[in-house]
NUDREN-352042 format. One record per residue (C-alpha): residue number from 1; residue in three letters; x, y, z. Coordinates in Angstrom, 2 decimals. Example, Ala and Ser with C-alpha at 12.3 -4.5 7.8 and 13.67 -1.06 7.14 Angstrom:
- 1	Ala	12.30	-4.50	7.80 $
- 2	Ser	13.67	-1.06	7.14 $
# end
This chain:
- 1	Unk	-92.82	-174.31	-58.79 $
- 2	Unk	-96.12	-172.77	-60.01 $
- 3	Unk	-94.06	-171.77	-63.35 $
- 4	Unk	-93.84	-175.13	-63.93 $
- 5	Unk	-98.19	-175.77	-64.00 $
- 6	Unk	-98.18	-173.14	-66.78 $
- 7	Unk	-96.37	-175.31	-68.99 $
- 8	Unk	-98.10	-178.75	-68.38 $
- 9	Unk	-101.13	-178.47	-70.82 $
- 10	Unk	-98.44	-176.72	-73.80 $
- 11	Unk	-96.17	-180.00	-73.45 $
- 12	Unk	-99.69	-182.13	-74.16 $
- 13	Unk	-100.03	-180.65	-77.04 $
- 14	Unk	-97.03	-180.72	-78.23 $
- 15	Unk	-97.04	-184.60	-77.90 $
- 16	Unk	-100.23	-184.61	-79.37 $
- 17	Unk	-98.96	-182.84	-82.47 $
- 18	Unk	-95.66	-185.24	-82.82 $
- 19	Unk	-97.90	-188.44	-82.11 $
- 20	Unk	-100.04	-187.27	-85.26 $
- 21	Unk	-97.34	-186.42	-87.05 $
- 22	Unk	-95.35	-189.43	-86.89 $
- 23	Unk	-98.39	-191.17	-87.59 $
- 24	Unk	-98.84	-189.61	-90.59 $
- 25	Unk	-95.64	-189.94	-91.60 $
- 26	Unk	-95.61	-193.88	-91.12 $
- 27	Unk	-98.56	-194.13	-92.35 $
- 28	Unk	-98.18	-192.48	-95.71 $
- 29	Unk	-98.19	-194.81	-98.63 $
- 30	Unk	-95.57	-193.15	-100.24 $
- 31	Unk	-93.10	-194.32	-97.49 $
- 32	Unk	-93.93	-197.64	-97.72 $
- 33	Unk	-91.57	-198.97	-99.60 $
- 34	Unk	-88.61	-197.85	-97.94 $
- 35	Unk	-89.48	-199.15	-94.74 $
- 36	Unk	-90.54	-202.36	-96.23 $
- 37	Unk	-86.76	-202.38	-97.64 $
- 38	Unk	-85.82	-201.57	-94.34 $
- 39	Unk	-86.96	-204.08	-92.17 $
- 40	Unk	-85.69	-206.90	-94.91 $
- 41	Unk	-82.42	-205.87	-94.50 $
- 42	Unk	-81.25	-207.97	-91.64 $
- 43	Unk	-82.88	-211.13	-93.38 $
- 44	Unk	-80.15	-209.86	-97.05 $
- 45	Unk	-77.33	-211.88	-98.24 $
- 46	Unk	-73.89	-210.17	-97.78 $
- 47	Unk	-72.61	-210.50	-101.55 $
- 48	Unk	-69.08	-208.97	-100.66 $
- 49	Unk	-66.37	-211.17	-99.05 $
- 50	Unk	-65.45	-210.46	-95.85 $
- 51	Unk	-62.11	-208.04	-95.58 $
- 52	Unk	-59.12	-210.28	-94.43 $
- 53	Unk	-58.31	-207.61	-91.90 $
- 54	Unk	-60.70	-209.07	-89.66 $
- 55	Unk	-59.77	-211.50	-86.94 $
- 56	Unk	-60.89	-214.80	-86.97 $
- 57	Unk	-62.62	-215.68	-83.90 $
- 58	Unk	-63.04	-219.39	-84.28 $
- 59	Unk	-59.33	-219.96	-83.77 $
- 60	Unk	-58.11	-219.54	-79.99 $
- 61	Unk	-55.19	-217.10	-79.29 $
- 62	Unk	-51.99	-218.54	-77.95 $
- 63	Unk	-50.51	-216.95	-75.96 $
- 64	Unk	-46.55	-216.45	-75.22 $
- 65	Unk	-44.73	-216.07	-71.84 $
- 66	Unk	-42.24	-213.79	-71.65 $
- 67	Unk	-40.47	-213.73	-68.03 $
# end
């Protein structure tokens, strides 16, 4: 179990590291406008029309007894 207090301050410091990296990485102004695409894509339009393969819920199924 003592193995295991030779690792704590290394896995600090690794978190350390990724915290500042991914901060950099957010932060970078280069970046910026991707994620600003990003998070406006659940407010786009769909332009396509839907395929007709898909089931339309709005209609109940009926269904058929068979005995």
């Amino acid at each position: 179990m003592e193995y295991l207090l030779a690792f704590r301050p290394w896995v600090s410091v690794i978190m350390l590291i990724t915290f500042i990296g991914l901060f950099i990485w957010v932060a970078n102004p280069k970046r910026s406008k991707g994620f600003n695409e990003a998070a406006n894509l659940p407010f786009a339009e769909d332009d396509e029309e839907q395929p007709s393969s898909q089931v339309d819920t709005a209609q109940p199924h009926k269904r058929e007894n068979k005995q």
